[in-house]
VOGU-3710 file (C-alpha; in Angstrom, 3 decimals, decimal comma):
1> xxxxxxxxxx> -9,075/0,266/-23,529  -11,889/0,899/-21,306  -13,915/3,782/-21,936  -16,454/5,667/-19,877  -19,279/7,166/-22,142  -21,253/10,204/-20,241  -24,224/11,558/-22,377  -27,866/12,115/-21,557  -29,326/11,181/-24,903  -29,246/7,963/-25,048
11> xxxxxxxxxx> -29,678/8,865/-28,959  -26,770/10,515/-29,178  -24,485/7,832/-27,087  -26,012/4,684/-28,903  -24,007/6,085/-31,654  -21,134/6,895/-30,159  -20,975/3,885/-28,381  -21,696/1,938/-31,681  -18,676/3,974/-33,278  -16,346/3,341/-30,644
21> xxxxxxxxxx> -17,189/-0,383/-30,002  -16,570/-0,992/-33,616  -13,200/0,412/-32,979  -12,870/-2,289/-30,541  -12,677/-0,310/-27,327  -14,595/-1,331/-23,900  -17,367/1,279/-23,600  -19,828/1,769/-20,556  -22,350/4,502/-20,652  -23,849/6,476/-17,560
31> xxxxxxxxxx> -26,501/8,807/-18,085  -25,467/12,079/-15,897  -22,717/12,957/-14,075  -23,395/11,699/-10,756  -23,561/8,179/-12,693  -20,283/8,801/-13,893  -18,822/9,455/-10,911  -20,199/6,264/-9,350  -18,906/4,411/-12,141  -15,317/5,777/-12,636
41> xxxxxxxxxx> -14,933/4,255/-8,932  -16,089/0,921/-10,244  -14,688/0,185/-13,101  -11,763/2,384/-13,390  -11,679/3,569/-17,030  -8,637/4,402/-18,879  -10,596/7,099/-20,977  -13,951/9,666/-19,908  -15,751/10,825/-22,699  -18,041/13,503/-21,078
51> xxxxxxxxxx> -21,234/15,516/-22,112  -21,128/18,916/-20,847  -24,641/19,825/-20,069  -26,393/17,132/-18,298  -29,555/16,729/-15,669  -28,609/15,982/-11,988  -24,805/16,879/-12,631  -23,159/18,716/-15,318  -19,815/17,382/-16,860  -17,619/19,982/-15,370
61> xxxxxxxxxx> -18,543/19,418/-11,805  -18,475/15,324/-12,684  -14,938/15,873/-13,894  -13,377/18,358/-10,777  -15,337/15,719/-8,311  -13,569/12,858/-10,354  -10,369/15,054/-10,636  -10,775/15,207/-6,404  -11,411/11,633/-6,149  -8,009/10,514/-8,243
71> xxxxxxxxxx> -6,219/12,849/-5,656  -6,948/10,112/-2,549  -5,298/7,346/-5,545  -1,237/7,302/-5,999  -0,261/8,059/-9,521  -3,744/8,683/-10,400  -4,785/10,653/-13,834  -7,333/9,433/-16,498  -8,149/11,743/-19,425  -10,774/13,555/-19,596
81> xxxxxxxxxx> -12,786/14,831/-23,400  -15,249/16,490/-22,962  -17,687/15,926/-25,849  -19,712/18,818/-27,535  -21,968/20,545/-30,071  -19,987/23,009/-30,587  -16,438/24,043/-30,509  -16,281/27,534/-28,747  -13,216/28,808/-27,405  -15,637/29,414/-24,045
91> xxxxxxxxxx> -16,091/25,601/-24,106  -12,767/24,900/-24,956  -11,191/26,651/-21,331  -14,216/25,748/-19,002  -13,121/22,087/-20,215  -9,697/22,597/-19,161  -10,642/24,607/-16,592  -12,737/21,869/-14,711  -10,170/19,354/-14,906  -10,326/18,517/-18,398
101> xxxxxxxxxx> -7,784/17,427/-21,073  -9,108/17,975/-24,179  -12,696/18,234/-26,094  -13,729/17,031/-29,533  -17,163/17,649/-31,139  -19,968/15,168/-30,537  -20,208/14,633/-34,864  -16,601/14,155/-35,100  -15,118/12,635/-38,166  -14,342/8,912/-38,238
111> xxxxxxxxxx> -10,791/9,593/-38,952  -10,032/11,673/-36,301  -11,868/9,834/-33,436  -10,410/6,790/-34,593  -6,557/9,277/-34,268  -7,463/10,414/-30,950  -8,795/6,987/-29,643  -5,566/5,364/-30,947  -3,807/7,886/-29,142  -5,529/7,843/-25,756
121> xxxxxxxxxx> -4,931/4,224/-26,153  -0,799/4,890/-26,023  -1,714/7,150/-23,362  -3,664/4,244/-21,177  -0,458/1,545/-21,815  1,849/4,198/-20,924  -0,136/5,221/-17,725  -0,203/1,107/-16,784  3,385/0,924/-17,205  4,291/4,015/-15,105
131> xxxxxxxxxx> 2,272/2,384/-12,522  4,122/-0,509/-12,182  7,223/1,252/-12,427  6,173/3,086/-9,373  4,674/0,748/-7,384  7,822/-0,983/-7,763  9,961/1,753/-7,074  8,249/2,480/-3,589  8,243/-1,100/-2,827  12,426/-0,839/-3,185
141> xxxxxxxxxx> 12,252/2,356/-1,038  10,387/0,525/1,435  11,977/-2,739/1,688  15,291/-3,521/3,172  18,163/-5,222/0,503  19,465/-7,838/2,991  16,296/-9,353/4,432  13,608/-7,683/2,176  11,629/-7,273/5,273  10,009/-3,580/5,737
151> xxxxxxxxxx> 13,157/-0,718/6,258  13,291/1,490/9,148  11,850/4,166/6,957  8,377/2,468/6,464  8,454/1,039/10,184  8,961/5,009/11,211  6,414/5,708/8,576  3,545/3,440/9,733  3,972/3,885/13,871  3,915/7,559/13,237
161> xxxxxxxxxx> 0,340/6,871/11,158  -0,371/4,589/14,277  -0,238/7,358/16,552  -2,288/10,013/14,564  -5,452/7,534/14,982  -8,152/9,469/16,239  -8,106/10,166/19,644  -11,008/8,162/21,011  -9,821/5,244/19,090  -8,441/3,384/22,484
171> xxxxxxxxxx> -6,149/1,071/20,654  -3,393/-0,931/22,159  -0,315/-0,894/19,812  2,402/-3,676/20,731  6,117/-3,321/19,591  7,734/-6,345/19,422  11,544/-5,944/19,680  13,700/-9,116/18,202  17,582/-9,321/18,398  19,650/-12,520/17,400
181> xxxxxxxxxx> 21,053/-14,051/20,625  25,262/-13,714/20,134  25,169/-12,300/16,677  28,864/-10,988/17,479  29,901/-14,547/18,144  28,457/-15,948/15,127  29,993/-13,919/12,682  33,334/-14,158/13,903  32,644/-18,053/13,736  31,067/-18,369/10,570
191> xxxxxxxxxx> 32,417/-14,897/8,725  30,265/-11,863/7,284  28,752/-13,414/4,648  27,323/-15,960/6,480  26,321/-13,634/9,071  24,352/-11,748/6,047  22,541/-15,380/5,618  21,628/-15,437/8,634  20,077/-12,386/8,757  17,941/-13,314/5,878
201> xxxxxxxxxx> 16,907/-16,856/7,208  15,867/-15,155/10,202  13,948/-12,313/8,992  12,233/-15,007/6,150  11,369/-16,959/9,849  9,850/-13,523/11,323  8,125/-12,963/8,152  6,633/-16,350/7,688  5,516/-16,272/11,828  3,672/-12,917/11,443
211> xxxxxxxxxx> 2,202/-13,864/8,712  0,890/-16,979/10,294  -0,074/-15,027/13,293  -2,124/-12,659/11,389  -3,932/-15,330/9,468  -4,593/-17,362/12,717  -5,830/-13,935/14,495  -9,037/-12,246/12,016  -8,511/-8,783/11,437  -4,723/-8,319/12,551
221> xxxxxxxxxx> -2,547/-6,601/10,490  0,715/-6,998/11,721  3,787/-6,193/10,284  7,564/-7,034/10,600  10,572/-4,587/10,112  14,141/-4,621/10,262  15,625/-2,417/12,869  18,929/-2,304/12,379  22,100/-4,668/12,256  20,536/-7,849/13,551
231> xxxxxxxxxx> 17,566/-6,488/15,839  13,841/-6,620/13,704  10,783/-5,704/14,802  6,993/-6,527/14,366  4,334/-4,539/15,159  0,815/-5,401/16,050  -1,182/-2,120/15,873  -4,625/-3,515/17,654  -2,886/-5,745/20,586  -2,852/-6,983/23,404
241> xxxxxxxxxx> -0,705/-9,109/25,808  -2,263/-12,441/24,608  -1,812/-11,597/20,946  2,070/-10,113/21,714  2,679/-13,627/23,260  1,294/-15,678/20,355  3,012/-13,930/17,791  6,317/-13,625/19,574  6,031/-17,682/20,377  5,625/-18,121/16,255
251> xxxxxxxxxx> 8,758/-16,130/15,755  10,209/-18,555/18,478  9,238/-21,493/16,622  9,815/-20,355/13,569  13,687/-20,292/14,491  13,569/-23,494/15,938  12,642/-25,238/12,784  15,094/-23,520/10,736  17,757/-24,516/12,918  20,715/-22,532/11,666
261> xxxxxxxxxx> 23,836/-23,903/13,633  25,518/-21,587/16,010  27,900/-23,574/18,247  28,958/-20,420/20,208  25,346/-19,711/21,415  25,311/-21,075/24,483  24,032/-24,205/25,037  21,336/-23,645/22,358  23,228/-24,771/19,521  21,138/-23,031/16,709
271> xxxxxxxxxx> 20,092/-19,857/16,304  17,772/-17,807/18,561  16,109/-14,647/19,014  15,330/-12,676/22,168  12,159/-10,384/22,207  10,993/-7,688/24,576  7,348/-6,479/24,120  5,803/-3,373/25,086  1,927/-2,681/25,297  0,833/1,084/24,055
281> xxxxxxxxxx> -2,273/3,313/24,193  -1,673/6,153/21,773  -4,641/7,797/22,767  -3,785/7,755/26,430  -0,606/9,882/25,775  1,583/7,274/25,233  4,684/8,339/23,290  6,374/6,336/20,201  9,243/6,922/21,888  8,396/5,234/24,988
291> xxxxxxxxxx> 6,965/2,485/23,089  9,970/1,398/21,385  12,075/2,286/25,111  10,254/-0,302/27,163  10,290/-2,744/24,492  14,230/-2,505/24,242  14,391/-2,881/28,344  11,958/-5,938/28,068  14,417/-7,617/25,432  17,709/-6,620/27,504
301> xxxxxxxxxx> 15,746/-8,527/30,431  15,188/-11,192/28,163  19,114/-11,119/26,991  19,544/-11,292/31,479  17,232/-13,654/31,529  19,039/-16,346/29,386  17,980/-15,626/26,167  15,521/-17,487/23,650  12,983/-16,115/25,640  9,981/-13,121/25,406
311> xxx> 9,793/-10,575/28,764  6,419/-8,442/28,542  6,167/-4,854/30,065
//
């Protein structure tokens, strides 16, 4: 467990950090509060042990700036004690009060700071699992069961985060709309289930080409997303017409070298996508709406046009 040590006697903490580290615990010590704050964004402690009156920042204000910072971080809480002289029922609510979660005094029994240590140490392995947990939990809300692309939801999700950028920010946004050529056709030649392959071949192509496309292009972070049924979509939120072509020509070759047979597609033979691109300045009053509507004309023209093909508007 890593522990944050906040005291202003270095007296005082060379003991406590001699007690603790002979408990085995991690311990860093900062000197004031507005150490510990700079800290707790380094090295992330499972556990703040904090002084109350200190020079340059007191431990109450240390802890609700701390308690503001963890509110910008998802699932976010480390526990706070709040270490003192005295054990006043005054101290004892300012503590909790500012943010804190308990307070023990500064000449504590070995027993008991080696019980409340153990305990904060549950606390810390508990917090780390409950992390996971979530993380994985939103990545399953976010991720669609067929293809495990991005879902709709996060695609909706991020373009709506695309257009709140500020409003001098001038950036071109391209949507990227992708449909499998004769999708009908190919599951009532090859059944359902292998319509559900394909699916997942293809969006494993689209996934693989974007992610080629953004390490080939410094800075980009592009993203694909499945639609619906068998249309996906990628989204390049600082674009242009040279980088929509690029990264619509990887998803093109992408499905050529997976080559999935599809004898009722034409004279193709395999496989193919068709993808209509639209070019977007949020800023110049562009609407998501609009985006995704010319993007769905340029792939019907690209359906017209033959198919296996990219139409730019």
């Amino acid at each position: 467990m890593k522990i944050l040590l906040v005291d202003d006697s270095r007296s005082t903490a060379a003991i406590m950090l001699a007690r603790l580290t002979s408990l085995g615990y991690e311990v860093t010590h900062a000197l004031d509060g507005r150490e510990a704050v700079d800290l707790f964004r380094k090295i992330a402690p499972d556990l703040i042990l904090m002084d109350i009156e200190m020079p340059v920042m007191n431990g109450f204000e240390a802890t609700t700036r701390i308690r503001a910072e963890e509110a910008t971080y998802k699932w976010a809480w480390t526990p706070i004690i709040f270490l003192t002289a005295s054990d006043t029922q005054d101290n004892l609510v300012m503590a909790i009060e500012a943010g804190g979660d308990d307070f023990i005094l500064k000449k504590v029994p070995e027993p008991i700071l080696h019980a409340k240590m153990k305990a904060m140490s549950r606390i810390a392995r508990l917090r780390a699992d409950l992390s996971i947990a979530n993380r994985q939990l939103e990545e399953m809300a976010t991720r669609d069961r067929l293809t495990g692309l991005y879902n709709r939801r996060y695609l909706d999700m991020q373009v709506d985060a695309l257009w709140d950028r500020p409003a001098n920010d001038g950036a071109v946004v391209a949507v990227l709309m992708i449909d499998v050529d004769n999708f009908k056709k190919y599951n009532d030649r090859y059944g359902h289930q292998a319509g559900d392959d394909c699916l997942a071949g293809v969006a494993k192509a689209i996934s693989s080409a974007v992610a080629g496309f953004n390490s080939s292009h410094s800075g980009k972070e592009s993203f694909a997303a499945r639609y619906g049924g068998e249309e996906f979509a990628v989204i390049i939120p600082d674009g242009s017409g040279a980088a929509a072509t690029d990264c619509a020509q990887a998803v093109h070759d992408a499905l050529k070298a997976l080559a999935i047979t599809h004898e009722t597609n034409g004279d193709f033979g395999v496989v193919t996508v068709s993808i209509g691109v639209s070019l977007s300045v949020p800023a110049a009053g562009a609407t998501i709406a609009n985006a995704f509507r010319q993007a769905d004309a340029a792939l019907y023209q690209s359906k017209e046009s033959g198919r296996s093909r990219t139409t730019i508007v």
